[in-house]
TIFI-157046 format. One record per residue (C-alpha): residue number from 1; residue in one letter; x, y, z. Coordinates in nm, 4 decimals, decimal comma. Example, Ala and Ser with C-alpha at 12.3 -4.5 7.8 and 13.67 -1.06 7.14 Angstrom:
BEGIN
(pt 1 "a" (1,2300 -0,4500 0,7800))
(pt 2 "s" (1,3670 -0,1060 0,7140))
This chain:
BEGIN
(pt 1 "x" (1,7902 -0,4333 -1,4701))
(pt 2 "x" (1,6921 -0,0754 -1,5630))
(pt 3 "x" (1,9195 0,2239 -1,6120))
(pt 4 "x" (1,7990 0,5545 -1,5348))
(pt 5 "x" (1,8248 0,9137 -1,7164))
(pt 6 "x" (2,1646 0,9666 -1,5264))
(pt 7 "x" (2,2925 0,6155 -1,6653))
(pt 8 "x" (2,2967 0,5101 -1,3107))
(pt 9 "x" (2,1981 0,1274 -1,3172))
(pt 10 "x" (1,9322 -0,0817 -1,0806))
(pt 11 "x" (1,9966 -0,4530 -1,0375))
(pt 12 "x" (1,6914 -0,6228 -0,8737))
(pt 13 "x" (1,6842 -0,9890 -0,7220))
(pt 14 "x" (1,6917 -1,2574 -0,4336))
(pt 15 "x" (1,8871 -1,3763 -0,1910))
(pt 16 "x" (1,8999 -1,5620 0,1136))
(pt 17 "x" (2,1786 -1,3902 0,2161))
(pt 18 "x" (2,2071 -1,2345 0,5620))
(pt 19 "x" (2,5551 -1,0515 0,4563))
(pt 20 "x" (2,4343 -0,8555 0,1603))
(pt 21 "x" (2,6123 -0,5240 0,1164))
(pt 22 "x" (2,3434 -0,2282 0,2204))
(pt 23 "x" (2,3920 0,0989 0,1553))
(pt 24 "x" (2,1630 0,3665 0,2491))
(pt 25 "x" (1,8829 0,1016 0,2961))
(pt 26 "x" (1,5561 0,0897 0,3570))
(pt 27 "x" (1,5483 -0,2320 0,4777))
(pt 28 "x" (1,8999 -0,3173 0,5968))
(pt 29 "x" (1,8690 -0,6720 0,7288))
(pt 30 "x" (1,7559 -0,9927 0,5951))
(pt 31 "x" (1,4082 -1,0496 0,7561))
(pt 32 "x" (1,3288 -1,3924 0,7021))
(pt 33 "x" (1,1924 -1,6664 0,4725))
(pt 34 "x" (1,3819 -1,8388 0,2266))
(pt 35 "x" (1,4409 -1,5418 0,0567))
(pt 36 "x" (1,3938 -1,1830 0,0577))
(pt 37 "x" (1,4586 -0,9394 -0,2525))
(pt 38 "x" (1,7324 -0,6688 -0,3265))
(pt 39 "x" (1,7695 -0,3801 -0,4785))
(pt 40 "x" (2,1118 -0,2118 -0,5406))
(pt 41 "x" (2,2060 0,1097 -0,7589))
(pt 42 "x" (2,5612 0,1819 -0,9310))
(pt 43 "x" (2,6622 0,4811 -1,0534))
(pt 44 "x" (2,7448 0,4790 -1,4348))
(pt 45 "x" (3,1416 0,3928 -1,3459))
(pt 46 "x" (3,0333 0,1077 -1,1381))
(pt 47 "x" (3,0381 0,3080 -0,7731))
(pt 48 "x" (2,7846 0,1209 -0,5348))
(pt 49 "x" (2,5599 0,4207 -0,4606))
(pt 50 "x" (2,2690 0,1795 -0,2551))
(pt 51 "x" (2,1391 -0,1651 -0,1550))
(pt 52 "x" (1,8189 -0,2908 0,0436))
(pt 53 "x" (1,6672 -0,5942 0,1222))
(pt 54 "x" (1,2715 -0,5851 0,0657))
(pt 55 "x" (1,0275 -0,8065 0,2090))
(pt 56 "x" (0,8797 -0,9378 0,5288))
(pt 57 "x" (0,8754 -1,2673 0,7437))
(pt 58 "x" (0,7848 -1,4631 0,4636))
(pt 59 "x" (0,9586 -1,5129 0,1357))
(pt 60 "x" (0,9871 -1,3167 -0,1312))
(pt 61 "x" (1,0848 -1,2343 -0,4783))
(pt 62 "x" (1,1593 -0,9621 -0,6993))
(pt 63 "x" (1,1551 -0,9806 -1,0767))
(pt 64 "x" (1,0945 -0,6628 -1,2186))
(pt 65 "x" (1,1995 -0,3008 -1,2145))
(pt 66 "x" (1,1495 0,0099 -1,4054))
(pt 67 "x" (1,2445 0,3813 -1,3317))
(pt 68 "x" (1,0469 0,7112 -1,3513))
(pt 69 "x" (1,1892 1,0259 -1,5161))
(pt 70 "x" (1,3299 1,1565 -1,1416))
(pt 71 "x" (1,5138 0,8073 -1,0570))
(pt 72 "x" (1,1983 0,6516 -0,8207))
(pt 73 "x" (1,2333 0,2931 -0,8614))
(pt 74 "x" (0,9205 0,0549 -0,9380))
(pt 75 "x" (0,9738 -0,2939 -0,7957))
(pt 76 "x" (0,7358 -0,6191 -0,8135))
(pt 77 "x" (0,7118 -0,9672 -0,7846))
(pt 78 "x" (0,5964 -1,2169 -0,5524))
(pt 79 "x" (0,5668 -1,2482 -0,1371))
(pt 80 "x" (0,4197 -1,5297 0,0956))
(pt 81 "x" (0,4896 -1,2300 0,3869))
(pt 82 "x" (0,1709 -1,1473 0,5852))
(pt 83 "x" (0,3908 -0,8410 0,6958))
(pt 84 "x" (0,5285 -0,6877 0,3811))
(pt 85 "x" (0,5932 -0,3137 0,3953))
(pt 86 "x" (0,2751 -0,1484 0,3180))
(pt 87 "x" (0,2781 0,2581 0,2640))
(pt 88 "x" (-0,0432 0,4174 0,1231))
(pt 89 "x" (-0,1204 0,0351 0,0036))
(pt 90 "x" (-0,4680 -0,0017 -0,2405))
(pt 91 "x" (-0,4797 -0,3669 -0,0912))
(pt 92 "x" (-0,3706 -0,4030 0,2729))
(pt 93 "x" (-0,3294 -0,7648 0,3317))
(pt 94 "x" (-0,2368 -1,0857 0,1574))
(pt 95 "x" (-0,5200 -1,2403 0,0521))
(pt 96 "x" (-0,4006 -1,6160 -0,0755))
(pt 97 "x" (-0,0783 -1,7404 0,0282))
(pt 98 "x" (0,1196 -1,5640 -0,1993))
(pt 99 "x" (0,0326 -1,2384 -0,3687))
(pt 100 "x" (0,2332 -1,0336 -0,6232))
(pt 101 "x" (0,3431 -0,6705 -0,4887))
(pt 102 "x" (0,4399 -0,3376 -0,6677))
(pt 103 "x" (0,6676 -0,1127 -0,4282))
(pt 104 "x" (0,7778 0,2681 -0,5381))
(pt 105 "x" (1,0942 0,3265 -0,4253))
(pt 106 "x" (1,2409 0,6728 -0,3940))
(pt 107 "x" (1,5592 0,7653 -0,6210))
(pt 108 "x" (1,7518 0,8051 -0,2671))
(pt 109 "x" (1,6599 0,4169 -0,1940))
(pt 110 "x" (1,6226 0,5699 0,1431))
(pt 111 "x" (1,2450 0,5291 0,1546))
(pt 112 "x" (0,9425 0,3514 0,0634))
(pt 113 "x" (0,7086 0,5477 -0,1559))
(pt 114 "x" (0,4281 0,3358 -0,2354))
(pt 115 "x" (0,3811 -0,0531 -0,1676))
(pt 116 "x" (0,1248 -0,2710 -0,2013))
(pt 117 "x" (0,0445 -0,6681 -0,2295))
(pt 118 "x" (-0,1581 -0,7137 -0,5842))
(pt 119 "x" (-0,3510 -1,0499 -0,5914))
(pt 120 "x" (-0,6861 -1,3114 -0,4944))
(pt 121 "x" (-0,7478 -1,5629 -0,2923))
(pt 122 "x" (-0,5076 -1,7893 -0,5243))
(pt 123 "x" (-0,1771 -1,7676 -0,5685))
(pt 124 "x" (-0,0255 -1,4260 -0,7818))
(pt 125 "x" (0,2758 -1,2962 -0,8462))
(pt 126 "x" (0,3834 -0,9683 -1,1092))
(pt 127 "x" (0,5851 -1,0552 -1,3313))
(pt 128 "x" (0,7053 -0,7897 -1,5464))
(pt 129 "x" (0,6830 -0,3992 -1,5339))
(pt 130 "x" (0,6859 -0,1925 -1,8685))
(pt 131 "x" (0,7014 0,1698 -1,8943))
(pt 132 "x" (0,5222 0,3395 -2,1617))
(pt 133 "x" (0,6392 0,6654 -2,1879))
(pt 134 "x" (0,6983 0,8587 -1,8796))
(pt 135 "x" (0,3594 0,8363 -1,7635))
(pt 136 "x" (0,2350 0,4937 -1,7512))
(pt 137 "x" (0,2878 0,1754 -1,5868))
(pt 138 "x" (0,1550 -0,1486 -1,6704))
(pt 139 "x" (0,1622 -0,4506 -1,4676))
(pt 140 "x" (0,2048 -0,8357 -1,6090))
(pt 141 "x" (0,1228 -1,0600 -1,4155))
(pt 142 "x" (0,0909 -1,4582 -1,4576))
(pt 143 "x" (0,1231 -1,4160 -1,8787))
(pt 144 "x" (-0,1823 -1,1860 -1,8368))
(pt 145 "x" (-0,1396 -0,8208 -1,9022))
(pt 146 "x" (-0,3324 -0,6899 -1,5401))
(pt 147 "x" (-0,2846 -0,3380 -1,4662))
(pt 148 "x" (-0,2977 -0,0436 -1,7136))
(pt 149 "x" (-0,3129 0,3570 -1,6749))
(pt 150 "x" (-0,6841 0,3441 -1,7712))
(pt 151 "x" (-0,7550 0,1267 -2,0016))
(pt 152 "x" (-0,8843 -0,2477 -1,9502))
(pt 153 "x" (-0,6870 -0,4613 -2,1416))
(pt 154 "x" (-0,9208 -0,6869 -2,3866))
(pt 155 "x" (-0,7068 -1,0311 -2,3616))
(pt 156 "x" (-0,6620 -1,0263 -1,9026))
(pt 157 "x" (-0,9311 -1,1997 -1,7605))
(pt 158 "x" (-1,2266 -0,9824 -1,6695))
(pt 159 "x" (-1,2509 -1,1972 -1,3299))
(pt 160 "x" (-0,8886 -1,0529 -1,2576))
(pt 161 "x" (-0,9557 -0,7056 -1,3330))
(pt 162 "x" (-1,0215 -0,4227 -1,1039))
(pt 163 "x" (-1,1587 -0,1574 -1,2782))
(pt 164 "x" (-1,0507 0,1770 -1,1972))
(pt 165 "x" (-0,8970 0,1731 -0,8442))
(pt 166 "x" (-0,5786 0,0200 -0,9156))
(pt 167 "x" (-0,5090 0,1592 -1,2764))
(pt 168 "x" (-0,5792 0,5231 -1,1389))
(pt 169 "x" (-0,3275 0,4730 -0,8601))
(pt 170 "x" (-0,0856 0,3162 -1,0649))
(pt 171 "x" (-0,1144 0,6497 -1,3345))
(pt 172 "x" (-0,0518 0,8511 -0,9977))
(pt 173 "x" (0,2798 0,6851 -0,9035))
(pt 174 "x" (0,4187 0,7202 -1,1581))
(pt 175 "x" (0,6884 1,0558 -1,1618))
């Protein structure tokens, strides 16, 4: 859950559901898999202001969110979807058979921002997003602390680490 600087609050999650309530959605059906995530917006009296599915053929899961300082909406976790929505993606395809994900949403929910699969040739998922300030995102994924705004974390696995590329476009999401 995160609650943004109009006290409006963003529940994330799963479901196999094909009768969600969407509002304004992105994604406004169910699209396969065992499960696909959610993301739904109240206002700060409880008024449902959005809901969307997000993922692809596959399953997938969210379990994180965080909020910028104009209401975008940072989602990750985990998908086994070869076909997960992509937009301006720093990796383009899933490269074991699950990989974790980070997707920008806009503050409207109408749109995808930014969304891209995160991971190897193993399994990967993100598990946690923590804002640090207004300005920086960082990524935790599988216990390990993976992405930062610039700096390489000393205890992630230098194996795991990407120098550069996805820290800089991380610092660039974010509002």
């Amino acid at each position: 859950m995160a609650v943004d600087s109009s006290g409006n609050v963003i529940i994330v999650g799963n479901t196999s559901s094909a009768d969600l309530s969407t509002k304004l959605a992105y994604q406004a059906a169910f699209r396969g898999g065992q499960q696909d995530g959610f993301v739904a917006k109240f206002g700060p009296t409880g008024t449902f202001l959005y809901g969307s599915y997000l993922g692809g053929t596959g399953s997938d899961f969210i379990s994180a969110v965080a909020v910028d300082s104009v209401g975008n909406i940072f989602v990750a976790g985990q998908t086994f979807s070869t076909d997960f929505p992509k937009i301006s993606p720093y990796q383009t395809t899933l490269k074991g058979s699950s990989d974790g994900f980070l997707t920008k949403i806009a503050a409207d929910g109408a749109s995808l921002l930014f969304s891209t699969y995160l991971g190897g040739t193993n399994n990967d998922a993100v598990n946690a997003l923590i804002r640090i300030g207004w300005q920086h995102l960082r990524c935790w994924r599988d216990g390990f602390c993976g992405f930062s705004d610039v700096e390489r974390i000393p205890d992630y696995p230098s194996r795991f680490w990407q120098q550069g590329r996805i820290c800089h476009s991380i610092r660039r999401l974010w509002g």
